[in-house]
N, C-alpha and C positions, 0 to 999 in steps of 0.2 A: 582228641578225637574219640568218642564212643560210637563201639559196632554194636545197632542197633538190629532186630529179623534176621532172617535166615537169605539163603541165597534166593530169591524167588524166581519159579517159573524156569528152575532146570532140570536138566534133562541128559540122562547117561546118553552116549553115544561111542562110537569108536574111532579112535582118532584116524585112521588109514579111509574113512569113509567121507572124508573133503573132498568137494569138488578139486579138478585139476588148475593147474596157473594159484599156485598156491608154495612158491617161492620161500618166504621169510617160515612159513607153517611149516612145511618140509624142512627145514634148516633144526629145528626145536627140535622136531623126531629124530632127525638123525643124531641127535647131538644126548636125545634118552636112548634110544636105541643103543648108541655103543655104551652107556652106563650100564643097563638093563636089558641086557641082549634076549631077547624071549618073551619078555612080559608083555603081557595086553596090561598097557594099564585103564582104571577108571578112569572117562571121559567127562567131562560137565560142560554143556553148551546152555548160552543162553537160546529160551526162545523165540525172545525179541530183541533184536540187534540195536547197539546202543543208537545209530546214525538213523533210524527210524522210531526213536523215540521210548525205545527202551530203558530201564534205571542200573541194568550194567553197562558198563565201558568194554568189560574184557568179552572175547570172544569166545572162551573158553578155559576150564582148568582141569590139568592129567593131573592124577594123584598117582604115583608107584609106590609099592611095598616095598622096604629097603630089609634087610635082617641084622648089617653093621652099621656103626658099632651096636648098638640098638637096634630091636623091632620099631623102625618108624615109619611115619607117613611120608611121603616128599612129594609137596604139592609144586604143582607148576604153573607157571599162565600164559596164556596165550593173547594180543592183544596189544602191549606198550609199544614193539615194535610191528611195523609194516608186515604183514601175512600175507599181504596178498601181490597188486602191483603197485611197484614204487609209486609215491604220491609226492612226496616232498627233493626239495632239490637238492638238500643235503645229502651227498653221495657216500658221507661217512658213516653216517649212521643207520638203522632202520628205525624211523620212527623218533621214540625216545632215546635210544639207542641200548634198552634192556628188558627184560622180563624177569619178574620176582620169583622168587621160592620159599618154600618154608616148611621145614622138616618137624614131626609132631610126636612125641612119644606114643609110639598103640597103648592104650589101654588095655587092662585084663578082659580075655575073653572078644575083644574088640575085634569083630569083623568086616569091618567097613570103615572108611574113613568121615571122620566128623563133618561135621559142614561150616562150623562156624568159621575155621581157616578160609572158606571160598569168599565167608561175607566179609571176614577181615580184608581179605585181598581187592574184594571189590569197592571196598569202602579207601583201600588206599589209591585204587584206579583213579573213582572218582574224585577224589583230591588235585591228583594231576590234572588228569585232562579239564578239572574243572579251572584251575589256578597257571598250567600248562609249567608248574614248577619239576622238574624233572627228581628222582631220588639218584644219590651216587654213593659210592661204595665210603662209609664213616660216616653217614648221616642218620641221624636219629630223631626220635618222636616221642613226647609225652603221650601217652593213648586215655589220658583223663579218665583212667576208672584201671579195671581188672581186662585183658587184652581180651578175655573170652567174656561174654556179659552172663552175671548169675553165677558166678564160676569163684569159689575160694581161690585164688592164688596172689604169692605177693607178685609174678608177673603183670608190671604198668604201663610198662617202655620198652619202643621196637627200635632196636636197629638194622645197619646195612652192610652187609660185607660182601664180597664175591663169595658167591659158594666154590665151599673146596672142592669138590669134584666135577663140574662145568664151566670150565673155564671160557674167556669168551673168545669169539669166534668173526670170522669175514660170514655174509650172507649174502648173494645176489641184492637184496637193498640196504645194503650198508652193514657196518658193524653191530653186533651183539653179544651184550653182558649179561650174566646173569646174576642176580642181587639177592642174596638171601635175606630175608624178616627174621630177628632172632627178637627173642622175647625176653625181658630184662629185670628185675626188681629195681624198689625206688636205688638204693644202694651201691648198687652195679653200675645202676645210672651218673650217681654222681660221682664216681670215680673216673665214668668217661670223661664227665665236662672237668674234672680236673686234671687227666692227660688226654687219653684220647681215642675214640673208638678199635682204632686198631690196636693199638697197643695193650688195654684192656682185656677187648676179644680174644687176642693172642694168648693172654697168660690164663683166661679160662677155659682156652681151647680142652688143656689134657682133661680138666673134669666136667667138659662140657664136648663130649667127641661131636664131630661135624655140627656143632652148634645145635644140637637137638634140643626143638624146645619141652620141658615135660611142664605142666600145668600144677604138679602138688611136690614139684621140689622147693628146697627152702634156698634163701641167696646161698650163693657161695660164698659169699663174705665173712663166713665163720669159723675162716681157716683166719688163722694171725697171720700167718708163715705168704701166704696170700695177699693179705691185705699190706703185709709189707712191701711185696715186689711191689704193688700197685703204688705205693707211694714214692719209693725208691726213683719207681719211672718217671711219674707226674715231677718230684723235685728235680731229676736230673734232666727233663728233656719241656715240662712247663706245658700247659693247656694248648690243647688244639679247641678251645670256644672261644671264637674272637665274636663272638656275637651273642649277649644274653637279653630276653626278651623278657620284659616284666611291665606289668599291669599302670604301675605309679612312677610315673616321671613326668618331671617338668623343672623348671628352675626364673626366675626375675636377678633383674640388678639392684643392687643395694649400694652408692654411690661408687667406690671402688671393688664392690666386691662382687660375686657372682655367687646367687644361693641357688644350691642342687637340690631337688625336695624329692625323696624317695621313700616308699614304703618301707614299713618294718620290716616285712614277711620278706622281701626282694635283699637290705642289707647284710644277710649271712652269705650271701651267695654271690654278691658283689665284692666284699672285704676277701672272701675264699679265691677267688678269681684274677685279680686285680694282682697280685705278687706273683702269681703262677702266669703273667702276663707279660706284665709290664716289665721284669726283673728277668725276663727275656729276648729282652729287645720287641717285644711286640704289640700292639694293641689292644683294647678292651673297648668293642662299641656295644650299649645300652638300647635299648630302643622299645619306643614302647606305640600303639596305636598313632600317637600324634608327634612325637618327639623323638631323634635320635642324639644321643650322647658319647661324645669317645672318649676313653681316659688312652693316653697315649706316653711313653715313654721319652722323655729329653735331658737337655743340660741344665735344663731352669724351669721354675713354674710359673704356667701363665693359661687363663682362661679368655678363650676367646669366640667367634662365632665361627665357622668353619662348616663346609659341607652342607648338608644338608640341617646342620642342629650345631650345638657347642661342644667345639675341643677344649680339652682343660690335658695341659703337657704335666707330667711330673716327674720331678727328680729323685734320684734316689732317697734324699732327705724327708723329699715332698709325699712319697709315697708311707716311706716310714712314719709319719704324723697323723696319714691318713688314717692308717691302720691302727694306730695306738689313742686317736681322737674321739673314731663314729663308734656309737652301739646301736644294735638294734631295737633300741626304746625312743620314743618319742623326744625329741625336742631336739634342739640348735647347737650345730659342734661345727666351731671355728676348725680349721686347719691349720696349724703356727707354722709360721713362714709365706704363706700362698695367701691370696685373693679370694680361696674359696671357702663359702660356708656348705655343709651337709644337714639340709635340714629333714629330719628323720618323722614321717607323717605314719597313724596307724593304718596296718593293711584289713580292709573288711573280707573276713570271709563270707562267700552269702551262698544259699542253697538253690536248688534246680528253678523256685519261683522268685529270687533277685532276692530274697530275704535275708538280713542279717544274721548269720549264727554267731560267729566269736569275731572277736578282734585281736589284732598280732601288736603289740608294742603301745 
């Protein structure tokens, strides 16, 4: 996802100056209020309401000055759940049943808070309500560029955690979470998909206090002492990504056999995945625009059609041959023991107008 403009057509206001019968909205205040007991904070309303055809979802974003552990921003939003009167008949939820956050390092000298935070957030609204896919607390996102656009940073990828300090809450229309957007390098990144959002976040909580995101820090991954824990983890407790999405998949039958055809660029990340998987009792499903793939953990190997796309079971054996058979270079690698061929196609990278810039394998 790239966040494209600025938030357009808003507009400070104070957040105590809502109309009344304002239920889930009230529930958000009190909930900054006892964090920030005093603060007026900055208000951001749209001026055209998404339901009448405006290009925000959200109804609004409070930003508060924090001073711990950092001078930060903490944006809020108002919007994913019900504000106003119940509408839906889920009595458990309000709405989606959360609203986002995202805490910003102040810059020097920085009097005001940025904007591009409001357009990232509105650009995650409409995702939602566009796709009606909900975010939960360990879920994450490639953001396909730099998370602030024009902006040097190696932050690429946002994830999801409960914010530490607003915990969630009952409202008059249901239940409310609140989600914080942490901002992530590529790095960071794949140490999640190889254990797992929480467990990750957790260990760069101490030199990342309340997940503050800053824009011209470099990864954390340049402690060893770090990157150890982070493996430690992943080898003893195995990936929480039972689902990896790639560009090139598909596979035909070859009389007994069943050939998988996957891109270059996608096999480092499937060979990485697949033992942190499978060698846990758990699954690995593929899937790509047209096709889903499972590699799935048993007593013997055997591919077959299943679900919605092709199971292919592996055994402990089966798995081991995998990994010591496929590389990430073009051509044809039998599996010994199993039915399955891994035929390894190159991946095209191409630029903003479909054009070919390089190829992978």
């Amino acid at each position: 996802m790239a966040y494209i403009g600025v938030l357009p057509e808003r507009q400070e206001q104070r957040v105590d100056e809502q109309d009344n019968g304002t239920p889930g909205w009230d529930a958000i205040n009190a909930a900054l209020a006892a964090l920030y007991p005093g603060q007026e904070p900055r208000h951001y309303g749209t001026a055209l309401p998404y339901t009448l055809g405006g290009r925000d979802p959200l109804d609004g974003i409070s930003v508060y000055r924090a001073a711990l552990p950092r001078p930060h921003w903490h944006y809020v939003t108002y919007g994913f759940s019900e504000l106003y009167d119940k509408q839906s008949d889920d009595t458990d939820s309000s709405g989606f049943g959360f609203e986002l956050t995202f805490r910003l390092a102040v810059g020097a000298g920085e009097e005001n808070p940025p904007s591009w935070p409001m357009n990232l957030l509105q650009n995650l609204a409409r995702y939602v309500f566009g796709s009606g896919n909900a975010f939960e607390a360990g879920h994450h996102m490639d953001a396909n560029g730099p998370i602030a656009l024009d902006t040097e940073t190696c932050l690429r990828h946002l994830a999801f955690m409960p914010d530490p300090q607003l915990p969630a809450r009952d409202t008059p229309n249901g239940g409310l979470a609140f989600l914080q957007v942490i901002g992530l390098s590529d790095d960071e990144m794949a140490a999640i998909k190889r254990w797992s959002t929480d467990g990750v976040l957790q260990a760069l909580e101490p030199r990342m206090p309340l997940w503050v995101t800053d824009l011209h820090r470099a990864s954390l991954l340049g402690d060893p002492a770090l990157v150890r824990q982070l493996q430690e983890g992943s080898e003893r407790e195995g990936s929480s990504t039972a689902v990896l999405f790639v560009e090139t998949l598909d596979w035909r039958e070859e009389g007994d056999q069943v050939v998988l055809v996957l891109g270059a660029g996608q096999v480092p990340n499937v060979l990485e995945l697949l033992p942190l998987r499978l060698r846990h009792g758990n699954p690995l499903t593929i899937v790509s625009r047209k096709h889903e793939w499972e590699f799935a953990p048993g007593a013997r190997d055997a591919v077959a059609k299943g679900g919605e796309g092709m199971r292919c079971t592996l055994s402990a054996q089966g798995l081991d041959a995998l990994e010591q058979q496929v590389r990430p270079e073009r051509g044809r690698y039998p599996v010994p023991g199993t039915a399955l061929v891994v035929e390894v196609v190159p991946t095209a990278l191409r630029d903003a107008q479909d054009n070919v810039v390089r190829e992978i394998g």
